[in-house]
C-alpha positions as CSV (number, residue, x, y, z in Angstrom):
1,X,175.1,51.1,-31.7
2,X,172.7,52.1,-34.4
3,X,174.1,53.4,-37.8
4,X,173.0,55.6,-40.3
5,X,172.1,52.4,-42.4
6,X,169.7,51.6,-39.7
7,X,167.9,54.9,-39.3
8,X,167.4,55.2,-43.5
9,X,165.6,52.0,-43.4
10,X,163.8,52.3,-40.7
11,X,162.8,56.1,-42.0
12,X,161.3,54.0,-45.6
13,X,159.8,51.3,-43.6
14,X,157.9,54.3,-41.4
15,X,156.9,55.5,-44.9
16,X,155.6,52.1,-46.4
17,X,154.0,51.1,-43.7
18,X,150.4,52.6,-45.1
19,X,151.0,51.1,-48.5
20,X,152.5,47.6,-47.1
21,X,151.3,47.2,-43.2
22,X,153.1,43.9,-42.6
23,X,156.4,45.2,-44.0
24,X,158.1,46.2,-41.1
25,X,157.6,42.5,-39.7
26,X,160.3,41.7,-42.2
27,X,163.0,44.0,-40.9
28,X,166.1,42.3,-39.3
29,X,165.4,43.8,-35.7
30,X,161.7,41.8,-36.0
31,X,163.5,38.5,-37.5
32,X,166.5,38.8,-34.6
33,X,164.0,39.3,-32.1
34,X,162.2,36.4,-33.0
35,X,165.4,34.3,-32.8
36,X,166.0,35.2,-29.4
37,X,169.1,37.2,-30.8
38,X,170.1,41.0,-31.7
39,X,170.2,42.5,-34.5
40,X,174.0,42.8,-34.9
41,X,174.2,39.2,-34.3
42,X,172.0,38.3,-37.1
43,X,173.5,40.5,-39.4
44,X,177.3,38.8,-38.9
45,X,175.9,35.0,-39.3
46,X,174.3,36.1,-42.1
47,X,177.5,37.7,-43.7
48,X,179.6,34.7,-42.4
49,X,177.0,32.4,-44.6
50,X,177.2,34.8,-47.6
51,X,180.7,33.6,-48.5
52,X,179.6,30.3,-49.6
53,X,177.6,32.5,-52.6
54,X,180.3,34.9,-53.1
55,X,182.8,32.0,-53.3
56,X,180.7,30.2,-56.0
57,X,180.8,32.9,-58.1
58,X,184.3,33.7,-57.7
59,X,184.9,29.9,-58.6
60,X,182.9,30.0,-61.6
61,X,183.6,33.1,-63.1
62,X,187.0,34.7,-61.5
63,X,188.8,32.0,-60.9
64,X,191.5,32.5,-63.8
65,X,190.7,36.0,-64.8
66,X,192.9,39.0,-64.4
67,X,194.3,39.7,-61.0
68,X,192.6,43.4,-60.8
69,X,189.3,41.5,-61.6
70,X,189.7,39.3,-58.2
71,X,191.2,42.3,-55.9
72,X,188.3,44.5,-57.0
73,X,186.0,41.7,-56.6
74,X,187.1,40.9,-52.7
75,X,188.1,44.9,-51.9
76,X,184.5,45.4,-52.9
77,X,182.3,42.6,-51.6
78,X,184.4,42.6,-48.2
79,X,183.7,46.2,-48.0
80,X,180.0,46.1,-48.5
81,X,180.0,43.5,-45.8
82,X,181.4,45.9,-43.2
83,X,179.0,48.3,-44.6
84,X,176.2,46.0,-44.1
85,X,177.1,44.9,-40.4
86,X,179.0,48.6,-39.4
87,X,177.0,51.4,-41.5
88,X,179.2,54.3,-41.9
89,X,181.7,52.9,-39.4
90,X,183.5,50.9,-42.5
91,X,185.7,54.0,-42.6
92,X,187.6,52.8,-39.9
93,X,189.1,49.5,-41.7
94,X,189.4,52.0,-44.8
95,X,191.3,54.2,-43.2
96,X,194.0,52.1,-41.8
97,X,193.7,49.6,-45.1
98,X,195.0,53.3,-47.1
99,X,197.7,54.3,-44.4
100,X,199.0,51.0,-44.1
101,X,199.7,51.3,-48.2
102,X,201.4,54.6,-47.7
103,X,203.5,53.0,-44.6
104,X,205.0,50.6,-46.8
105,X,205.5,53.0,-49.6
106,X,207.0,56.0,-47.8
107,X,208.9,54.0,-45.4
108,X,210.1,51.3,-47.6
109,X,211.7,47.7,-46.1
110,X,212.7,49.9,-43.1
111,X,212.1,48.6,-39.4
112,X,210.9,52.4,-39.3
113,X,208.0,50.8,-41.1
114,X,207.3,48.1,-39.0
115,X,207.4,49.8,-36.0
116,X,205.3,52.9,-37.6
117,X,202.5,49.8,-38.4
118,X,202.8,48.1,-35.2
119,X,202.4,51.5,-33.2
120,X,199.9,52.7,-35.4
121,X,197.6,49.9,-35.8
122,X,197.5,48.6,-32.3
123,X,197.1,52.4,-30.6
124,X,194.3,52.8,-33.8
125,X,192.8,49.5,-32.1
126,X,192.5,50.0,-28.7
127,X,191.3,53.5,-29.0
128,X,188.3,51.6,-30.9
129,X,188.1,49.5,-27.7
130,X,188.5,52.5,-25.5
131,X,185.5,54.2,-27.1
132,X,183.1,52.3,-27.9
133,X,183.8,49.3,-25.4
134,X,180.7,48.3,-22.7
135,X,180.4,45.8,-19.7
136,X,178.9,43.3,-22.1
137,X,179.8,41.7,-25.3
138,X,178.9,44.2,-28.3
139,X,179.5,43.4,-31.8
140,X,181.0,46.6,-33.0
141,X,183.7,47.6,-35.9
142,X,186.3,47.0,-33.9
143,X,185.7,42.9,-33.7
144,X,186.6,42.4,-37.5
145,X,189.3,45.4,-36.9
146,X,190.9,43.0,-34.5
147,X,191.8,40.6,-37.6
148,X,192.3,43.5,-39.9
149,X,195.5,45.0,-37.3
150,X,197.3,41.5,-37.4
151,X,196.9,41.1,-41.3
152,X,198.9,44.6,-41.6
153,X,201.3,44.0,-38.9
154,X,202.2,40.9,-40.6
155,X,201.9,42.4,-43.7
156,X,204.6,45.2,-42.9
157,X,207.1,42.5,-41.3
158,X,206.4,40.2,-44.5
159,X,207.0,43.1,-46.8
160,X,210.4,44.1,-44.1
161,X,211.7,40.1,-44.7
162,X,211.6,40.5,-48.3
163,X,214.5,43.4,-48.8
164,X,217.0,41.2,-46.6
165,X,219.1,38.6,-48.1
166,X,218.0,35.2,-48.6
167,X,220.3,33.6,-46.5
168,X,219.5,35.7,-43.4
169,X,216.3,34.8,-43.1
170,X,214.6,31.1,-41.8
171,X,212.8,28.8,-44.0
172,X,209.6,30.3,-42.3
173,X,210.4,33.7,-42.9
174,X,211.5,32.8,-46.9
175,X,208.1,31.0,-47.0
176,X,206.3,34.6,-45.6
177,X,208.7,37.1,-47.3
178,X,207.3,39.7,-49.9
179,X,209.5,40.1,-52.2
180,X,207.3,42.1,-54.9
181,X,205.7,45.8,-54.5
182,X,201.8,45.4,-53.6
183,X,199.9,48.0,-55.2
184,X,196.6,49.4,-53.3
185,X,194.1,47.3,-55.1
186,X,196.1,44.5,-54.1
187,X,196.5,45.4,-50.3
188,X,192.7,46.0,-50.1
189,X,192.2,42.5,-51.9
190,X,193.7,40.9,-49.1
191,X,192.6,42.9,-46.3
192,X,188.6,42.3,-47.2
193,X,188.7,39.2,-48.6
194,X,185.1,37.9,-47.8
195,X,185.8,34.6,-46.4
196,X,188.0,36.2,-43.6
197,X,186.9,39.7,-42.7
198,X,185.1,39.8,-40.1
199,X,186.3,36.5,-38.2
200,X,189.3,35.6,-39.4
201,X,191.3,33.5,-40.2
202,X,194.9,34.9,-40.8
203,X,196.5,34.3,-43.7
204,X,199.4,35.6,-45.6
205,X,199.6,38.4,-48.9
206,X,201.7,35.6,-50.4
207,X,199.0,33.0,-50.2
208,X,196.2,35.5,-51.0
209,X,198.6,36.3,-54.0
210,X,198.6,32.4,-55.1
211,X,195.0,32.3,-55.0
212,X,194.3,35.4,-57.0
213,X,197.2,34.0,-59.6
214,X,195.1,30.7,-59.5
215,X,197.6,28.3,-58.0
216,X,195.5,27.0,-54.7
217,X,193.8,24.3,-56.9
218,X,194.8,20.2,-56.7
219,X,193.9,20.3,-60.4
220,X,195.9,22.9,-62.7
221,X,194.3,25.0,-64.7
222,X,190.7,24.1,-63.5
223,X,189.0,25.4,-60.3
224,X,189.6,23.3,-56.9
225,X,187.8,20.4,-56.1
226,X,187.0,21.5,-52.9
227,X,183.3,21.2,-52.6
228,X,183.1,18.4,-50.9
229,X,185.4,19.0,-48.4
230,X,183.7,22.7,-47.5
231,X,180.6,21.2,-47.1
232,X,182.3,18.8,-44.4
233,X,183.3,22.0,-42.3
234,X,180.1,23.7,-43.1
235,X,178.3,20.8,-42.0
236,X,180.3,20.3,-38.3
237,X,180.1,24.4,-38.1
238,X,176.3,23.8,-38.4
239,X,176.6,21.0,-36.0
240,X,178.3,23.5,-33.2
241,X,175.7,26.2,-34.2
242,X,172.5,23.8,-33.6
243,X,174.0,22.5,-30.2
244,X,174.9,26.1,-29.0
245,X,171.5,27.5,-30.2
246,X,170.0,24.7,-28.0
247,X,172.3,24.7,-25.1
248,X,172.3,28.7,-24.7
249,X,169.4,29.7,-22.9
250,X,170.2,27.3,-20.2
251,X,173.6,27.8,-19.9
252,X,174.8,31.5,-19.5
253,X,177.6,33.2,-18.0
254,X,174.6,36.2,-16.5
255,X,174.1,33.0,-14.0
256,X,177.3,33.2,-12.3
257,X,176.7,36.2,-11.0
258,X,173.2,35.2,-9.7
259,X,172.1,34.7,-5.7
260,X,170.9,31.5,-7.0
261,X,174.8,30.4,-8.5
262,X,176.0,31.6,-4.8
263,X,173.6,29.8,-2.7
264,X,173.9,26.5,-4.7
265,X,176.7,24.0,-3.1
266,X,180.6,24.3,-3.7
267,X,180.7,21.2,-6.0
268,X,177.7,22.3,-8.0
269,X,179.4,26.2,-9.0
270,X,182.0,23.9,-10.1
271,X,180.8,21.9,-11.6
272,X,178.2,24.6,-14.2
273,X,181.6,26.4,-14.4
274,X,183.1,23.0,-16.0
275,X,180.1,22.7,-18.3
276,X,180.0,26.5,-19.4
277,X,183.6,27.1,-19.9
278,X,183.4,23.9,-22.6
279,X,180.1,25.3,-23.8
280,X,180.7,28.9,-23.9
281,X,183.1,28.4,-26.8
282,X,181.3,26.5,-29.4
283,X,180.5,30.1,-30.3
284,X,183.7,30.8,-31.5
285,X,184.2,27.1,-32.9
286,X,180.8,27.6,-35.1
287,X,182.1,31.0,-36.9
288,X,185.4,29.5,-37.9
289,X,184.2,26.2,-39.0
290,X,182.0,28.1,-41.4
291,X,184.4,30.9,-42.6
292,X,186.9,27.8,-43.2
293,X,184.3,26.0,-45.4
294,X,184.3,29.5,-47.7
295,X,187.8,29.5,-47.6
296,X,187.7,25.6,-48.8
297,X,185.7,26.4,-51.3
298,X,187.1,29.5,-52.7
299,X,190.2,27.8,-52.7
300,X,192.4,29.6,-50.3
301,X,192.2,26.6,-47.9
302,X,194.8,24.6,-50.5
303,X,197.4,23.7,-48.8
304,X,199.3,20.9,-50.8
305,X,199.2,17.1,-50.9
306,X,199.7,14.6,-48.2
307,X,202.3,12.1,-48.9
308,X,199.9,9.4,-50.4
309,X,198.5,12.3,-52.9
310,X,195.2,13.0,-50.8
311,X,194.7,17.3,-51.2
312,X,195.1,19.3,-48.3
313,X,192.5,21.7,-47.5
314,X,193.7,22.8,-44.0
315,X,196.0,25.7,-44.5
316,X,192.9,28.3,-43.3
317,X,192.2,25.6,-40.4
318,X,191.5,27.4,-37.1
319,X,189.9,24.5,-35.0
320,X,191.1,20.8,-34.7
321,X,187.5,19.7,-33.5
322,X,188.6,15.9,-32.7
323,X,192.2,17.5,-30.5
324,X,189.7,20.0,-29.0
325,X,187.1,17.6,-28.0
326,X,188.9,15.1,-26.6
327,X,192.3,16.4,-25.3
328,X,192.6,16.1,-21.8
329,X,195.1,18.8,-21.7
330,X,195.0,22.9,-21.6
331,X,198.6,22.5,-24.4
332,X,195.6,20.7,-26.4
333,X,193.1,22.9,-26.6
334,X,195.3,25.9,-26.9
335,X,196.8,23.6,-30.0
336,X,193.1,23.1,-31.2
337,X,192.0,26.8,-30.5
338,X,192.2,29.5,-32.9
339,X,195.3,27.9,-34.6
340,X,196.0,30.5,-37.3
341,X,195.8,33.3,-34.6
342,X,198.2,31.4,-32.2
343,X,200.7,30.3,-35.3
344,X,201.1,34.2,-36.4
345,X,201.3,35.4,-32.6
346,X,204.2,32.7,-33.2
347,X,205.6,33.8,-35.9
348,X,205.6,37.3,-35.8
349,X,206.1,38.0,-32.2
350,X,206.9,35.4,-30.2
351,X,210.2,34.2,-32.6
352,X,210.8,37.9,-32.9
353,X,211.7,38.1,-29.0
354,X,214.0,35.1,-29.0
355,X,217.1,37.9,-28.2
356,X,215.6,38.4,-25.0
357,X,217.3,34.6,-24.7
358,X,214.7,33.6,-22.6
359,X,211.5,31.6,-23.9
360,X,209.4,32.2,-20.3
361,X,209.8,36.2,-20.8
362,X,208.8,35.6,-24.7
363,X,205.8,33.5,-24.2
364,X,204.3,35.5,-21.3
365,X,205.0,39.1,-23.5
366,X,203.0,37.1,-26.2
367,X,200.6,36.3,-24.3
368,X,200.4,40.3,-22.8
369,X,200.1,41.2,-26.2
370,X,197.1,39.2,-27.1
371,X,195.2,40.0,-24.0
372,X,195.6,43.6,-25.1
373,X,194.6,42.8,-29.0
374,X,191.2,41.6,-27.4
375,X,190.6,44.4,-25.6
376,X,191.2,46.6,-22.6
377,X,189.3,44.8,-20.3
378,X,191.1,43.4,-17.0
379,X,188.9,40.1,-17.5
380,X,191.2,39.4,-20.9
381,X,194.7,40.0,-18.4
382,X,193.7,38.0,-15.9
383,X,192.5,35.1,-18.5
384,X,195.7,34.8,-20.5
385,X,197.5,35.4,-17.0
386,X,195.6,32.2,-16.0
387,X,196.9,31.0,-18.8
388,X,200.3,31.5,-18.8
389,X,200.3,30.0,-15.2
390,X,198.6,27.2,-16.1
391,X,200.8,26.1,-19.1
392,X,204.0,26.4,-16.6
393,X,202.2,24.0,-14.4
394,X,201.1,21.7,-17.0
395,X,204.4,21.2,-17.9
396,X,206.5,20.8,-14.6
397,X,203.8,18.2,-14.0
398,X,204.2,16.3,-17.4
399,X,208.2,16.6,-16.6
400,X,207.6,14.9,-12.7
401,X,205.6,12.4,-14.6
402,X,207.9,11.3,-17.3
403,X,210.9,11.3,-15.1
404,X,210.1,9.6,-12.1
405,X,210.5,5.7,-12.1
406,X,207.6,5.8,-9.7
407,X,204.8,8.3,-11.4
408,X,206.1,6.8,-15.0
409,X,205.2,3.5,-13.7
410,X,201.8,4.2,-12.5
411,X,200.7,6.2,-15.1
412,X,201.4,3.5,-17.8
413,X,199.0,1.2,-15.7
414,X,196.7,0.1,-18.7
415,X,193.8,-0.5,-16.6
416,X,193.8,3.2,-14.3
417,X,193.8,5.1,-18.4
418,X,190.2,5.4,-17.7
419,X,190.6,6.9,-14.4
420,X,193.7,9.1,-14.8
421,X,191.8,10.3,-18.4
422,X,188.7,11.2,-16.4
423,X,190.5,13.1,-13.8
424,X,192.7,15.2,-16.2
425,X,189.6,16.1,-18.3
426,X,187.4,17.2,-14.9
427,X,190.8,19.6,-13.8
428,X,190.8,20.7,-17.3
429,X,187.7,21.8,-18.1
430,X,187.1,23.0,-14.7
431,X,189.9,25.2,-14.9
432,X,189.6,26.4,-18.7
433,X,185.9,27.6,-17.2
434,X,187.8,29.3,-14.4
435,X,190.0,31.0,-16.6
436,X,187.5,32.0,-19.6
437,X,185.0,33.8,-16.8
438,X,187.2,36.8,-16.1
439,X,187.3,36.7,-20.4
440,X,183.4,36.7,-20.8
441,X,182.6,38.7,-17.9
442,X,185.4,41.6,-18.7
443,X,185.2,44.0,-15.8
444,X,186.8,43.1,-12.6
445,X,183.9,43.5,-10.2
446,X,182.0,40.6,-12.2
447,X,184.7,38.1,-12.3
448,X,186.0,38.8,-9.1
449,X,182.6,38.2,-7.5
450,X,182.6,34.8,-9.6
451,X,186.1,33.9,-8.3
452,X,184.9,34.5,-4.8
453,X,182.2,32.6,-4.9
454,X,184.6,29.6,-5.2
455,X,187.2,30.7,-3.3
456,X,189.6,31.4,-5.7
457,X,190.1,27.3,-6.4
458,X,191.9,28.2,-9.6
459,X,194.5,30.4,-8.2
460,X,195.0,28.7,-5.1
461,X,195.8,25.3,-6.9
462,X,197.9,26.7,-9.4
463,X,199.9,29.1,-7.5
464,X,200.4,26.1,-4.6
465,X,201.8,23.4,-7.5
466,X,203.7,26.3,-9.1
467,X,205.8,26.1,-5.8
468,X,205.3,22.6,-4.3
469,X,206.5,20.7,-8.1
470,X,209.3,21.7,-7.8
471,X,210.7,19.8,-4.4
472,X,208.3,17.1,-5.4
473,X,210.3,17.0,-8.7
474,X,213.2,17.1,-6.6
475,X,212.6,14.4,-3.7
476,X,210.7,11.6,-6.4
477,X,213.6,11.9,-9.4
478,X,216.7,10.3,-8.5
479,X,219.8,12.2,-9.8
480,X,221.7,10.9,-12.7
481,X,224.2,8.9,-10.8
482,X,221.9,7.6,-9.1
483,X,220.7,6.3,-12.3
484,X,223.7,5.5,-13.7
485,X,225.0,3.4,-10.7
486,X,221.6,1.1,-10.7
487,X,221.6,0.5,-14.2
């Protein structure tokens, strides 16, 4: 969608062009195209990159100053960002940045509040989705927005935590709880902060508020040593972003829904759908290996010592690259997936349900609730429906496994590891590609068509162990007397 940005500089380009003729060659839309990407593209990696300059000079001239100083300076960088990827559209996380202050003021430590915010913010976010959503992937203002709604809901139930009494709350929620008044500046501080704008991650207004007091630094009263390790995540995000550059004209999810994928044979559609669905998110895994170098090095990735003394610079960590790469298991790579997104889904409303007294009915009303933060597409319900699914089978299996004398036996074989790793990694990638295609392709005629194509494989072997483990669980674990009486 073209902004008003867009049209000014193309209307001075149109004008220079008889005093400078090569000058339009330097636009954006001429240096995307020549990337083999889009403009919008072009324009986030290059404000995901322009942390690293933005947290220098916060380092070397903000790093102790006054607190105003540092909200101004993030409040106004982050917006210019928006500006520079959104055009007039910036209004939107403005908007809800201003209301959200007036929330908390009018409404106080109130659960009025919280549910004001939570209503508000999610309803102001999918109405984004519902207007400006299309069949493909467009990088509107609604994709930092996303990040934006979850900072203010957690914001409102931080600020809610901090009028109740000490005692009532857990040692999470103490950790969380806000127990001070946030002015404007310093909600607007938070919400832009250029490291995490426009992809995240989630952080909290008490840990912003220890990096603008200057306390997220392993040497007191001198800036963070944390160079070193941000030029580590920089380095592996670069890493990700070469390999995906490489690997993405040949590997697309546009070919799943070609004659040529349907004619191919059944174990080769599997077998690109195992390669993409690991590919496809090295995307993701390259943004947030960046943004967490610029929040390294600005020193909001502090998060205290190991035991030996060694600084910790993990606490704005969204990817566990080594879990990710070689866990054979979908609890892995959720664990290794957008971490700070999954712990605050956690924290703020999974643990909230626990009165519903059943953990089942809590996960899978988590997991409704991020499929609809991502959008209104049925591809992202039937993903994180896959998902749900496949997490209940993972773990009947892993139960059958540990307790039966049998299973226990042969999986502790030392010579089969090779084998039974092999086989677990194949079923999980395989079926992590199953599930992400209904969440790249979005609309349900495109994914269906995919699922089709193989039958349905995913749902037909989940759905079948769903309701087999359970007798198999049964018939191979002996009961407890059993146990008792051969011991």
């Amino acid at each position: 969608m073209a902004s008003a940005a867009d049209g000014d500089v193309g209307e001075a380009l149109e004008e220079m062009r008889g005093l400078w003729p090569g000058v339009e060659d330097l636009s954006l839309n001429k240096l995307a195209s020549s990337l083999g990407a889009s403009e919008q593209a072009l324009r986030l990696i290059i404000s995901i990159f322009l942390g690293y300059p933005l947290a220098l000079f916060y380092r070397h001239y903000l790093f102790y100053k006054d607190s105003y100083l540092i909200h101004l300076f993030h409040a106004l960088t982050g917006l210019s960002i928006a500006y520079f990827n959104f055009g007039h559209q910036f209004y939107h996380s403005l908007l809800c940045v201003v209301l959200q202050f007036l929330i908390l003021r009018l409404m106080g430590r109130t659960i009025t509040a919280v549910l004001t915010t939570l209503c508000f913010q999610m309803a102001y976010l999918l109405a984004g989705y519902y207007y400006t959503a299309t069949g493909d992937y467009d990088i509107k203002w609604t994709m930092p927005h996303c990040v934006l709604t979850l900072k203010l809901i957690g914001l409102s139930i931080d600020y809610y935590d901090g009028g109740k009494d000490r005692n009532s709350l857990t040692s999470e929620q103490q950790k969380y709880a806000i127990r001070g008044v946030p002015s404007l500046l310093e909600v607007a501080g938070f919400s832009y902060f250029y490291g995490a704008f426009l992809v995240g991650p989630q952080f909290s207004m008490n840990h912003y508020m220890k990096l603008v007091q200057g306390q997220l630094t392993d040497i007191p009263g001198k800036i963070p040593n944390s160079t070193i390790p941000a030029l580590k995540r920089l380095s592996l995000g670069l890493v990700y972003l070469v390999g995906y550059t490489l690997l993405s004209p040949h590997i697309t999810e546009d070919y799943l829904l070609t004659e040529d994928y349907d004619h191919r044979p059944f174990w080769f559609r599997c077998m690109y759908m195992l390669v993409w669905g690991k590919f496809v998110l090295y995307k993701y895994v390259t943004c947030w290996l960046v943004t967490e170098g610029v929040c390294i090095l600005s020193g909001l990735g502090f998060n205290g010592f190991e035991e030996n003394g060694k600084a910790k610079w993990d606490a704005c960590a969204n990817m566990k690259v080594w879990l990710f790469e070689t866990t054979p298991r979908f609890n892995g790579t959720i664990a290794s997936f957008n971490i700070n997104t999954n712990a605050w889904v956690a924290r703020y409303i999974f643990k909230r349900l626990k009165f519903l007294g059943s953990k089942e009915l809590s996960h899978g009303l988590s997991l409704l609730f991020l499929a609809l933060w991502h959008g209104l597409h049925s591809g992202y319900l039937m993903c994180f429906q896959m998902e749900f699914l496949i997490v209940i089978v993972e773990k009947q299996a892993t139960n059958l496994i540990q307790e039966s004398p049998t299973l226990s036996s042969l999986a502790s074989i030392t010579a089969l590891q090779p084998i039974y790793y092999l086989v677990q990694q194949t079923i999980h990638w395989l079926f992590m590609g199953y599930s992400m295609t209904a969440f790249c392709l979005f609309t349900w005629d495109k994914w269906l068509k995919v699922y089709r194509s193989i039958y349905f494989l995913g749902h037909i072997f989940f759905l079948s162990l769903l309701f087999t483990l359970p007798y198999v669980h049964k018939a191979m674990v002996p009961r407890k007397e059993k146990l008792k009486k051969r011991e």
